[in-house]
N, C-alpha and C positions, 0 to 999 in steps of 0.2 A: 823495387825502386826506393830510392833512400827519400825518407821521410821530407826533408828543406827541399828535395828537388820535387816532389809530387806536389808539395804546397803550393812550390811556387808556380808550378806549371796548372795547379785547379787553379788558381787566382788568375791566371796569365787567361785561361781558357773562361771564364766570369765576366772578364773585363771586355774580350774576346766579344762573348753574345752579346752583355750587355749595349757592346756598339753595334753590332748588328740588330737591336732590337730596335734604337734609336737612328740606324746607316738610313735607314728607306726615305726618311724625309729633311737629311741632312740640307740636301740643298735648297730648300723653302723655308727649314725651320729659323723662329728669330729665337732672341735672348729669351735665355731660360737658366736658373742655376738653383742647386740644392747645397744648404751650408750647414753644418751644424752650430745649433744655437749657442751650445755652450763654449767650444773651443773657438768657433771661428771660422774652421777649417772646411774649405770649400770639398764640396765632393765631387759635383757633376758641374762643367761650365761650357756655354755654348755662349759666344759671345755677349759674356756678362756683364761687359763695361761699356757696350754698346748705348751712343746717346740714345733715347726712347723715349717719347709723351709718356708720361706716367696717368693721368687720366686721373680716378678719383681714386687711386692708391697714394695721395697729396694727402688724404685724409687723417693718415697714419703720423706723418710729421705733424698737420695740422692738433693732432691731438696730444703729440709730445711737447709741442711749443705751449700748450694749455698746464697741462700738466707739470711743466716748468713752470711756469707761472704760478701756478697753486700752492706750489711748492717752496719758491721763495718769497710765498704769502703776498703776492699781488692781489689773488681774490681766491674763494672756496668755492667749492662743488657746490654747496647752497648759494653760491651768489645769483642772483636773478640777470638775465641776459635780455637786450631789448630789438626784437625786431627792427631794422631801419626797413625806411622806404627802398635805399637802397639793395640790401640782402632780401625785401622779398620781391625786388624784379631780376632775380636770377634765373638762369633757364633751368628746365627739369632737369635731374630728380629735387622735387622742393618738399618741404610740408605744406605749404602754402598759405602760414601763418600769416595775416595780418598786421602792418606796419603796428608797431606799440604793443602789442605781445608781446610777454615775458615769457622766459624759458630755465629754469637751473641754469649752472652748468655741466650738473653731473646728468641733468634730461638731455641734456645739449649733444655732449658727446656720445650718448647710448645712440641716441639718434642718428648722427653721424658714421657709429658702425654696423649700424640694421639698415638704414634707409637709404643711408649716405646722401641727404637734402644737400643740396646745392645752398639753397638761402640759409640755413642755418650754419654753415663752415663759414659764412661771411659776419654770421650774428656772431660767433664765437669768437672770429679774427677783430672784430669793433671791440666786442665786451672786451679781448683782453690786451689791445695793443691801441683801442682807437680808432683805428681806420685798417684796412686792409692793407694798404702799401707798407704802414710801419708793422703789422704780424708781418707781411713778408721780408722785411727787413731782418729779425727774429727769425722768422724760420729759415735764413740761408746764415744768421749767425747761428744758430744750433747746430744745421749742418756741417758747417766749421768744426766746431768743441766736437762732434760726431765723428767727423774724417770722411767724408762724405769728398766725394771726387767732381763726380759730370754732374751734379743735378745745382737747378740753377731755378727757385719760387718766385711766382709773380700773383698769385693770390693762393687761398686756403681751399678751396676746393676740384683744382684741376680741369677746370673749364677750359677749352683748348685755346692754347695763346704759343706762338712759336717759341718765344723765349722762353718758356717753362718745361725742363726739361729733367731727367733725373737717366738711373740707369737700372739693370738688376741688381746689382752690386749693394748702389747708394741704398737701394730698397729694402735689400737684407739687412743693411747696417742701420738702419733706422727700424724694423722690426725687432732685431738683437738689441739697440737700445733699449726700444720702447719694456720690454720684456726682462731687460736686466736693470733698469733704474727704475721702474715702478712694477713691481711684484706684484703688490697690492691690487694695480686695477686689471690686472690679466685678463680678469671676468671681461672686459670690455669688449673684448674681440670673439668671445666664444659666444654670444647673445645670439640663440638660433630665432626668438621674435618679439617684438615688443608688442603690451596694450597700450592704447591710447582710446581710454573712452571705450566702446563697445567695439573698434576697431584693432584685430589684430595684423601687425608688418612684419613678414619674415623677411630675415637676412639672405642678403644674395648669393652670400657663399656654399656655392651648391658640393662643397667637400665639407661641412659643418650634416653633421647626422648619417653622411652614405661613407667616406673613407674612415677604417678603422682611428681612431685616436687623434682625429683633427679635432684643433682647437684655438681656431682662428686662423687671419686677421681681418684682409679685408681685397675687396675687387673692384676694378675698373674699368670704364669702356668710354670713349670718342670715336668717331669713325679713323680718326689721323691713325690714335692709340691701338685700337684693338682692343680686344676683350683680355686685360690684366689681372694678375692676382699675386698677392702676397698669403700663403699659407702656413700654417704652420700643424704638426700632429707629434705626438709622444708615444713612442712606444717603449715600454719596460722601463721611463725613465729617462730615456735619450730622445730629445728634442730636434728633430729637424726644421729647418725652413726652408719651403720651396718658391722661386719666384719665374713666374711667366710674363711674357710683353710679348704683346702684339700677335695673340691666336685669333681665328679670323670666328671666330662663336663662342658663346660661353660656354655650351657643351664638350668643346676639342678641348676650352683652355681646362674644365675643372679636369676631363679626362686624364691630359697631359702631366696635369698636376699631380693626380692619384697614381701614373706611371712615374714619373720619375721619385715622390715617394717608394713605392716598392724597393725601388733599382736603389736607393741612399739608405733605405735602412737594409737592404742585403750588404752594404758595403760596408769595409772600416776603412780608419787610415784618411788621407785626405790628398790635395794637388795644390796646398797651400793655403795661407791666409785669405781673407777677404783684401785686406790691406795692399798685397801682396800681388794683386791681379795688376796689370799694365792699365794706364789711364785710357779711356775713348776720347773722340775726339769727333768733330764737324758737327753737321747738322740730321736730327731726328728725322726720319724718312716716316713718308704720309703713307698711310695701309687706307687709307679710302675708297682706293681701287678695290683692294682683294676683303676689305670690309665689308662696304657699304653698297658696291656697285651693283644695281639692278635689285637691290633691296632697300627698303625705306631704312630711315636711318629712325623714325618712327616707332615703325611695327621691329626693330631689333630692336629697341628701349623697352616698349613695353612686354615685349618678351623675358628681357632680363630681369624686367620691374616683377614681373609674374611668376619668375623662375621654371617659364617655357621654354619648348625647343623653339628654337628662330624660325622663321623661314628656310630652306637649306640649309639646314643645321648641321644635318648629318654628312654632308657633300664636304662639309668644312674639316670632318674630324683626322681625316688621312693625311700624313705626311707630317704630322708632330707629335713624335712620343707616341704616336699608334702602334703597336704592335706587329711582327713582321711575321711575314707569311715564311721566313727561312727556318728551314725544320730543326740547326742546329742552334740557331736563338731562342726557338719555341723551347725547346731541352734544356737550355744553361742557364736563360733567362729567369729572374727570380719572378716569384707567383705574382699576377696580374688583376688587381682588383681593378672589378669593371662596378662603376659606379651606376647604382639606379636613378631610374628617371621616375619612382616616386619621390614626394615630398616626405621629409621626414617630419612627425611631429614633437614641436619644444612646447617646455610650459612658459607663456609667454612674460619676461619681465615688465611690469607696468612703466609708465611714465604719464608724468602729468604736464599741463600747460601754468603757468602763474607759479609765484614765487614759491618757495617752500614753506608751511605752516610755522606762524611765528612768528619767519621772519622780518627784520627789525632796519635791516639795511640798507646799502645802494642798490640801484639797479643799473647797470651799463652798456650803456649803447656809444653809439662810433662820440668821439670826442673831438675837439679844436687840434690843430695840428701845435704844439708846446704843450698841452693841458697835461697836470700826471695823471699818471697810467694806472696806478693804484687806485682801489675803491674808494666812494667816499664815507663820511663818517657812519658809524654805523647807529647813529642816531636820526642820519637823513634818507630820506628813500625817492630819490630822485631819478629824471631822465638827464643822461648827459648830453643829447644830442636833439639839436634844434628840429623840428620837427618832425621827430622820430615817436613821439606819441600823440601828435595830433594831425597825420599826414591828410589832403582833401578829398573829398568824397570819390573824385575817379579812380585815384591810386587807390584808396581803400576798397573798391569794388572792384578793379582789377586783381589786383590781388587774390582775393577772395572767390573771382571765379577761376581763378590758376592752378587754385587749390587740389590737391588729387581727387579724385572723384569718391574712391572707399576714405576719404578722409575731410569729409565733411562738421563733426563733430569737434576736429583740431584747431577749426577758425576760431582765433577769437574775438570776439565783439564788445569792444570795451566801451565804453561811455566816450570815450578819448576820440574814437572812431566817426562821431556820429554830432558832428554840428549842430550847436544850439539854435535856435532861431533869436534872433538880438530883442526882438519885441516882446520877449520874457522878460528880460531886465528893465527893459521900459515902461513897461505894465507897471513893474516892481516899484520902478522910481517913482512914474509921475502917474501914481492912482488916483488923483484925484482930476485930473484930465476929462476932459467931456467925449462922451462915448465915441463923437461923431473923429473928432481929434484922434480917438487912440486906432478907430478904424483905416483913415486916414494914412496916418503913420503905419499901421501895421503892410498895407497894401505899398509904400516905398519900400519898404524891407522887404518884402515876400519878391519884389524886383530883383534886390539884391543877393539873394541866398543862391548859393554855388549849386549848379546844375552837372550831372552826370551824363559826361559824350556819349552813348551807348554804341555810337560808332568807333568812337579812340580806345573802348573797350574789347568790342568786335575784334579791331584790329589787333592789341597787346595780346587776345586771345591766341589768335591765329600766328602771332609772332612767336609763341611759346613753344606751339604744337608742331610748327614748320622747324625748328631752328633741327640743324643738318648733323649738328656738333654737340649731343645729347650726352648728355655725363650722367648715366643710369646707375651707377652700384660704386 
């Protein structure tokens, strides 16, 4: 048989299995595509322009919109970041930092792709836009300058909101950004665990240490969402990225992920640009059914949070990117790495709480809505936002019990936190007062001193642990 025909006819029979390896769960499977990072060029596409919650894979633009910013000198990786009251009443996954806590922003973001805290993608969105609506503002113009199609930001960490929407596509092209306009912090996404204190946090990304040559980015999950992931691995040098939405466990999705890896670097050539894909269109369809039903939306958080199997976990992994029992896909189909369900061990990178040694600067927190957005002088080290470091003793002890439980040490407990009693400075004033005078007066004030609800505590408690729409990774 002449050479061009046997070529074409082994590719034709590759292309063959490969669909057959992928045919068995065609009709359940959602959006999933593999692109190479450097050309563009798509390899594998399953409806990749499909609208889809994108969940806490928001984090990945949340962290390009910073890193713009850095970069056109609005503020540095040392600049100190301020807990508001607001970002630490966010629902889990939190650090569960303390209103008036300082954070870098270079702790800021490592955290965002080991932990992926919900309150701190809101402390980073104030630090560097103000308030969260104007970062979201920013983050839908970057996806602009990006080429970004269906996806549409409505805060920085993916908490489910209908209008906040993205695709596989937009997902890949904000991963190929992130990775082609800053080189430099690659590291970011490949961080298999952080220290904090005697505490170590692994990263959720369970293709980080088990599939050959991953290295990075980052995952997602709401019960709307499904368990999402943006991944990326290198082999010999050729970069792929693979993107999932909406696998119904985090076991199927890293699975699926590590298969259709295999199947993109057995391949060349490509079925076009990213660019190049037809637009989606309507409204993001809710997986809460084949998510969450009859399973706590709970106990799948903490499971992810743990980098456990779910509840049914393994019921879930059939019918996406599983492997097929057809004997002639089993033969043409490229080799199949099955990922283990040990934990790999990283050597953990540190991180600290409070500003960086030295420094000399602002600190910033959410700001007046006109106020600039640039840092302030770096002879001042100020809060820019009105009770953002002196928030009242129940939000502070809210807070504080929201906090994760292995992350006890992360609290901080600032002077800021912890109300004076006024009959200090009255002492101070009028010491020459007769004893009966200053006891007097102390016994009006000890009236006046702000009391802790321990039932409005109870309850923010129990509102944390309940909430249905869990953004874990």
């Amino acid at each position: 048989m002449p050479y061009g025909v046997w070529s074409l006819g082994r590719r034709a029979m590759i292309g063959f299995a490969a669909g057959l390896a992928l045919g068995v769960a065609s009709a359940q499977a959602t959006p999933y595509l593999v692109v190479d990072a450097d050309s563009g060029q798509v390899l594998i596409d399953n409806e990749g322009t499909a609208v889809w919650y994108p969940a806490s894979l928001t984090k990945l633009m949340t962290v390009y919109v910073a890193l713009d910013a850095v970069r056109n000198g609005k503020l540095t990786l040392d600049t100190p970041l301020i807990m508001s009251v607001r970002a630490a009443r966010m629902a889990p996954s939190k650090m569960g930092f303390r209103p008036g806590t300082e954070v870098t922003l270079d702790n800021a973001l490592k955290m965002l792709m080991v932990k992926s805290p919900n309150d701190v993608a809101v402390m980073v969105a104030e630090g560097v836009s103000g308030s969260v609506e104007a970062f979201a503002d920013e983050m839908n113009a970057a996806g602009q300058r990006v080429g970004l199609h269906e996806s549409h930001f409505v805060n920085p960490n993916g908490l489910h909101d209908p209008n906040h929407v993205s695709s596989a596509r937009d997902m890949a092209m904000v991963a190929r950004a992130l990775l082609h306009e800053f080189p430099d912090h690659a590291d970011l996404f490949s961080i298999g665990a952080l220290q904090l204190g005697r505490q170590v946090i692994p990263n959720h990304n369970g293709l980080l240490g088990r599939y050959p040559g991953a290295d990075g980015m980052k995952t997602g999950f709401t019960c709307p969402a499904g368990f999402n992931v943006v991944a990326s691995a290198n082999h010999g040098g050729r970069r792929l990225i693979v993107v999932v939405l909406g696998a119904p466990t985090a076991k199927s999705r890293n699975q699926e992920a590590a298969n259709l890896f295999d199947q993109g670097f057995a391949m060349s050539g490509g079925i076009g640009s990213l660019d190049a894909l037809p637009s989606g269109s309507g409204v993001a369809p809710d997986t809460r059914a084949n998510v969450c039903l009859h399973r706590s939306a709970a106990a799948l958080a903490a499971a992810e949070d743990a980098g456990l199997p779910a509840p049914n976990q393994a019921a879930g992994a059939a019918g996406r990117g599983a492997t097929s029992n057809n004997p002639l896909a089993a033969l043409l189909a490229p080799a199949h790495t099955l990922l283990s369900n040990e934990r790999p061990h990283f050597d953990p990178v540190p991180v600290f709480v409070g500003p960086a040694p030295g420094w000399q600067g602002a600190a910033l927190g959410p700001r007046p809505i006109g106020a600039a957005a640039s840092a302030a002088p770096t002879d001042t080290k100020a809060s820019s936002a009105a009770g953002a470091t002196a928030p009242d003793t129940a939000q502070g002890a809210a807070a504080e019990a929201n906090a994760p439980a292995a992350l006890p040490g992360a609290v901080k407990t600032s002077s800021a936190d912890k109300p004076k009693p006024v009959r200090h400075a009255a002492l101070h004033v009028k010491a020459q007062k007769t004893a009966a005078t200053n006891t007097a007066k102390a016994k009006v004030e000890n009236t006046d001193k702000p009391k802790v609800d321990n039932t409005d505590k109870a309850k923010t408690d129990s509102t944390d642990k309940d909430k249905k729409d869990l953004s874990t990774d």
